[in-house]
Every structure is written in C-alpha cells, then in structure tokens.
N, C-alpha and C positions, 0 to 999 in steps of 0.2 A: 844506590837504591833510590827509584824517583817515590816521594813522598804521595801520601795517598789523598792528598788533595789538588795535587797536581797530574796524578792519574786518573781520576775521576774529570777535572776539566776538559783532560786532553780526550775523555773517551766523549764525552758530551759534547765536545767541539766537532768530533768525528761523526758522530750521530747527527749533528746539524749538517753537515756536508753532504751526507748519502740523504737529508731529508726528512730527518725525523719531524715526529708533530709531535703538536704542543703534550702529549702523554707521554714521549719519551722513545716511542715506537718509533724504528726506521720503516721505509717503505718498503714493500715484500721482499721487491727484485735484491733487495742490499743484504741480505739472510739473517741480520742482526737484529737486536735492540736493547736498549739500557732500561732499567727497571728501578727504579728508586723502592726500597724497602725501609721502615725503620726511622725514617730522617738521614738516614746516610742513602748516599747516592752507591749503589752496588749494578757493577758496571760485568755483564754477558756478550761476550764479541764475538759472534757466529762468521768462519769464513768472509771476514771483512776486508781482504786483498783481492780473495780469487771471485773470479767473475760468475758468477751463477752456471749451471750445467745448461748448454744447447736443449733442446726440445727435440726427442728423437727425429729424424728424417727418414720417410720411407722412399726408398728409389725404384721407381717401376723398372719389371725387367727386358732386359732387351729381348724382342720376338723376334723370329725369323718365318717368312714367309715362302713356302716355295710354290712357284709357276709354271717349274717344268723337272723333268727330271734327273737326278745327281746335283741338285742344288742343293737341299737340304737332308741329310742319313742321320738317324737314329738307333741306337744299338743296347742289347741291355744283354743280362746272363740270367740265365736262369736252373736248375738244377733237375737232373736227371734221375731217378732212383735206381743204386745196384744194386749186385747178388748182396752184398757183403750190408751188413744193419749199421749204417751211421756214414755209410761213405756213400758218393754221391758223384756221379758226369757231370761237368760245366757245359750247358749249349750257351753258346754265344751267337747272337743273333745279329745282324746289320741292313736295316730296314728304308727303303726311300720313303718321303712320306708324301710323295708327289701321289708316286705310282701303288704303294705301299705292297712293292714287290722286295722281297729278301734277295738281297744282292749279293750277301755274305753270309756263314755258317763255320764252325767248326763247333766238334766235339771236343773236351780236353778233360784229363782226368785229375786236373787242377784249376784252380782261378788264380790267374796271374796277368798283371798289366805285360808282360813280354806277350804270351800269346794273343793278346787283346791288339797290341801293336803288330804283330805278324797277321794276323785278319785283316785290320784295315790297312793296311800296304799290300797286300794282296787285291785285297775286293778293288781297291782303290787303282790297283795298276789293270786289275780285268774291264773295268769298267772305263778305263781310259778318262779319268775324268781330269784337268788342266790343275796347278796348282793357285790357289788363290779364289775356287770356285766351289768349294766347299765345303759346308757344315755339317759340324757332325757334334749331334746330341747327346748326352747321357744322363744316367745320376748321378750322386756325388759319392758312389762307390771308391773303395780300395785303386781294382783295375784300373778304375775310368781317370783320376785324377792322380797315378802314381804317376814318377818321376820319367821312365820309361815311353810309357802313352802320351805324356804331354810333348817332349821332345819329339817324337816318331811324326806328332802330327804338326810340330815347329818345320820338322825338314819336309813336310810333304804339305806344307802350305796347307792347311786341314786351319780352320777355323772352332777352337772347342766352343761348347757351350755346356753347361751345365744346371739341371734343377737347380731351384731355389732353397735352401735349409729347410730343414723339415716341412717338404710338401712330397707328399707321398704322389699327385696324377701330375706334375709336370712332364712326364716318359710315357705318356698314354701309348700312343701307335706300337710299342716293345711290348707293352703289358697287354694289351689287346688281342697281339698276335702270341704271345704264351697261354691267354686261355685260350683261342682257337686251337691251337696244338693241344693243351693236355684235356679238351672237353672233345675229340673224337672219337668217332666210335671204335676205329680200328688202334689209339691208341691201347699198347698193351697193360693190362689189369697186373702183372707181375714184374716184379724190375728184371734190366738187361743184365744180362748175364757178362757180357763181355762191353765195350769200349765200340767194337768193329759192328756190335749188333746194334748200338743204340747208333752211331752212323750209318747205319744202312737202313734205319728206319724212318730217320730225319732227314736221310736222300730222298725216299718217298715222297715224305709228305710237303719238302720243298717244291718239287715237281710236280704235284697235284695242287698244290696252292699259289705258286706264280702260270700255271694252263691249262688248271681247269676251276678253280673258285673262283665263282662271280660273286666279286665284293661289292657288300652294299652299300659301301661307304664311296665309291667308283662307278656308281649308277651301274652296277651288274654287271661289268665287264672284270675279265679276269687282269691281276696287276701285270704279268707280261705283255699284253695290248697296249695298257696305258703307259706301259714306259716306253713300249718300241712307237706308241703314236697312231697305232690301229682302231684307237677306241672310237676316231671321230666319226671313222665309216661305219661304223658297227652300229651308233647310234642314230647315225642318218638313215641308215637302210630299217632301224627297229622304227626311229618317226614313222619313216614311209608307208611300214605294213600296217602301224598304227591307225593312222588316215585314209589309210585304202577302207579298212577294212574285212568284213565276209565276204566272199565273190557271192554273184546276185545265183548265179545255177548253181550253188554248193546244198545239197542235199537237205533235207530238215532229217532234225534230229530224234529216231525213230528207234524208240526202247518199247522193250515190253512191259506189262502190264504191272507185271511180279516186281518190275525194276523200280518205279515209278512209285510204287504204293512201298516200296518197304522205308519210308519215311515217314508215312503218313500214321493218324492213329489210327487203330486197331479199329476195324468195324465190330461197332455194337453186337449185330448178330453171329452167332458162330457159322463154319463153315455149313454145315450141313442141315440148317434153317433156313440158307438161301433159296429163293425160289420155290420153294415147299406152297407157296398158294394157301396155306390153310392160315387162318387170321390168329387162333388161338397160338400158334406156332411164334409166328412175328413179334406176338407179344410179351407172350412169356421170355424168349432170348432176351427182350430189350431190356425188358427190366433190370435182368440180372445178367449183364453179360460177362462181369469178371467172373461168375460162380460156373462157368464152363472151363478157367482152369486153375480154381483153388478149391479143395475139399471142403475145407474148412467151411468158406463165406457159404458154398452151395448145404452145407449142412445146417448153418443158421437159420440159410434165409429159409431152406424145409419147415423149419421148425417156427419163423416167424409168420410163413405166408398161409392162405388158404388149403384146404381141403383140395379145391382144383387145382390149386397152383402144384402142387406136392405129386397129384397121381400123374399130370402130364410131362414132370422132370421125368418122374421115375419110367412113365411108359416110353420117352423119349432116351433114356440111357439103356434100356432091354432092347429096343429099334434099334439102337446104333454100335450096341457092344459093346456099351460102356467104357471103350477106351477111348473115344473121343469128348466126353466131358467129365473124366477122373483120371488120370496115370495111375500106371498098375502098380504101382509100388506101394499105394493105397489102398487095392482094393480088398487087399485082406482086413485091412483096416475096417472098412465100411463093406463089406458082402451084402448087407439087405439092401443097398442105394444102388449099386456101381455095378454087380455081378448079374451078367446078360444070362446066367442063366435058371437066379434066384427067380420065384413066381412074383410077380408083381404085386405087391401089397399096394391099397389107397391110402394107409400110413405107416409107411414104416420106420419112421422114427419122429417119436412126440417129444414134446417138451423137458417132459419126468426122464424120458428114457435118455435123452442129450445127456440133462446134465448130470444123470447117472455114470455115464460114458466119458465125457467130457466138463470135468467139472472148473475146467478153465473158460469157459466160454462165458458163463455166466458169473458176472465176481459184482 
C-alpha cells in the first residue's frame, strides 16, 4: 500500500509534467487536475494515460460526373399500389443521368437484392456497356447494399456508390422521375389488379418518356435523342429557326373583333346604348354601367338617383324587354322595374317602399 504522502507527491509531480500552474490546474488538453482541499493535498486523475479524443473529421464525398452516356446509372424502387390493402408491386427503376433515359425497369411482387442484381446484369448486358466503365448510384437501402448486389456488381466491374447516412436528396434524378410517374394524368386513381397490368402500364409510360418527353432538364429534347446523340442536331436546327426568325411574306395576324376584345374590360356602355345618338342615353349607361347586370345595384342606384334618372331606366327597360338589363329569373322579383309590359310609372319604386321590400339594403 503506497503511503498517502507519497501518493499525493507522486500525483503532484505528474501534474507538473502535463503542466500544471501555480493553482494546481493541469492544462486542458491533459483532462486532469489536482485540487488541494482542507490543507491536505486531495488528488483527482481524469484520463491521465489516454490521449485526449481526435476532433471529429468530416470527409467530403466522392462525386461523380457524367459527360456522356452509360457512364454514370442511377437506380431506386419504389412501390406500386394493389388490389389486396397492405401489399404493394416493387418498380425498380435504372436511370442514366447523362441522358436521364430509363434503361432498365422491372415489376416484382417483392424487394429483393436478387432481382435488383438480375436488373442490372440485364440492363447492363443490353446496353453493352464495358466493364470497369461504370457507376452505378443508390441509397443505402436493403436491396442496394445487400450481400447479393454488391458481389453481382464486383463481377460485372460495376463501380457502387452509395448516399450519404441520413441524407434523404442524395438519389435525386430516381426520385424525380417517381414523381413524373405517379403525378400523370393517365396514371391510374385505383390500384392494379394484377402484377401483368401494373407492367403493361409502365411499358407505356417508359416508352412515352424516353420518345416523346421533352425534358427540361435536357433543354427539351426527349432522353432517347440525348442518349443516341441526336440532341446536337435538333438544337442547331431549333438555333437556326430561332435566328431566322418570321418569314417577311407570312400573313399578319387577323382575328375578329369578338376575339380580340374578350380580354379586354367590359365597355361601360351596354350593348344596346351603342350608337343610340341621343346624349341622355350615353349618360345615363355610364354612370351606372354595372347596374345593367345586377338587380340589385340598378335597384339602389333607382332609389338613390334623380326623378330623371329613374323614368329613363325604366322607359329604357319597356324599350328593350327588359331582358337585357335584368335576367328573368328576377323579374318576378321586381315586375314594376324589369316587366316590358307593366305601364311605365316616373317612380316606381321609392325610398320607403325599397326598404319595405328589401330591408337588407339599407343597415
């Protein structure tokens, strides 16, 4: 048993080694320090051998670029809805992301890294692509990272790459093209009944999406162009038309009347004040041009305007039938205003009688 004045030196002599100061304190990095309490020396050894803990290190991650096509594929799974409540079709999806044309696809009625390995050794032998030439992306899924898929793409010279630990967009171009799929129109609103129906839907819409979607992410061309190489001409000839421009004898552009104005606001005057020559007429519309077709405002403004203003509504709605500044669904409503073939009163409806009738109008 070492005596307690001889462990107390010994710690004090250790504390002078790692640094301590005159108070007794070791320096940070040493994780210790001795404490004098009391007049005895009362000695605390924090981790005094092991070396302090490293300072995390972040390692950026390796990126890969592609310049042309079958350089770099990306692939993810996504889930189908069936007949049955809780089960579900696997598509598997295997995307270039030069061209960001689907070069592989299957349906399967399970997720498993075996079919995930039979996809790309298929896509991989259709596309002829060399071994040792390329990458191929995922997350860090089951499938993607089972024992099965890593080997498949050891023997097929396949280069994995995989997201980073929880980062959900490192897989963009996979996730991108699942919601172009489940956000169309002709995608179906009911699940597939069978397995052969949910592949013969995503036969479709692979084939409408590599020859005839122009992706905008591909300056408008569809992804079978830019992977066969046809996009270059396609955009030199779209330059071309660009720069040309209109031809100088191409027609001007000649719509009718009706066409042109149904944009425009609504003229003040009603249809059938136009051209009428009488001043009184021109007037009157302007004022109140919404009250030729709300009941209501034309029933106010009766009641707010003059004596004259009142008898040449009313002589102008017997003139015209009253169906063109009141709808009939109304005019039972209002029969002394609206009805062509009530006698024209100078006022037929006052102030008292409104809001007799109408005792919302005035609050």
């Amino acid at each position: 048993m070492i005596p307690q004045c001889d462990l107390a030196r010994y710690l004090m002599g250790r504390a002078a080694e790692l640094g301590a100061g005159a108070d007794g304190r070791c320096a940070p990095a040493a994780h210790c320090y001795v404490r004098p309490t009391g007049g005895r020396p009362v000695q605390e050894l924090r981790r005094l051998v092991r070396n302090p803990a490293r300072p995390a290190s972040a390692h950026r991650p390796r990126s890969f670029v592609a310049r042309r096509p079958n350089q770099v594929w990306c692939w993810d799974i996504t889930y189908l809805k069936s007949a049955v409540r809780g089960a579900f079709y696997f598509l598997y999806l295997v995307v270039d992301v030069y061209s960001r044309k689907i070069v592989g696809w299957s349906v399967e009625t399970e997720e498993s890294m075996v079919a995930a390995a039979r996809l790309v050794e298929q896509t991989r032998g259709h596309e002829k692509v060399g071994s040792g030439c390329l990458v191929l992306h995922a997350d860090n899924g089951g499938p993607m990272k089972g024992s099965t898929m890593l080997a498949t793409l050891q023997r097929l010279g396949v280069v994995p790459s995989f997201s980073r630990p929880r980062v959900s967009d490192d897989n963009p171009y996979a996730e991108a093209l699942f919601r172009t799929l489940k956000y169309r129109p002709e995608y179906p609103r009911r699940p597939f009944a069978t397995v052969e129906q949910a592949r013969q839907w995503v036969a479709r819409f692979v084939a409408w999406y590599n020859g005839e979607h122009l992706h905008s992410s591909i300056r408008f061309v569809t992804p079978d162009d830019r992977h066969r190489g046809r996009d270059g001409a396609l955009l030199a000839a779209r330059h071309a038309v660009y720069q040309r421009g209109p031809p100088q004898d191409a027609p001007a552009l000649d719509r009718p009347d009706t066409q042109l104005d149904a944009h425009r606001p609504r003229d003040p005057q009603p249809p059938h004040s136009r051209g009428s020559g009488t001043h009184e007429d021109v007037t009157e519309s302007t004022d109140n041009y919404l009250d030729a077709h709300r009941p209501r405002n034309l029933c106010m403004a009766m009641a707010r305007g003059s004596a004259t203003g009142r008898r040449h509504r009313c002589e102008r709605s017997a003139r015209h039938g009253g169906a063109s500044d009141v709808p009939a669904a109304n005019a039972a409503r209002m029969p002394d205003v609206v009805s062509a073939t009530a006698p024209v009163d100078p006022d037929p409806m006052g102030r008292e009688s409104l809001r007799a009738r109408e005792p919302g109008f005035f609050r």
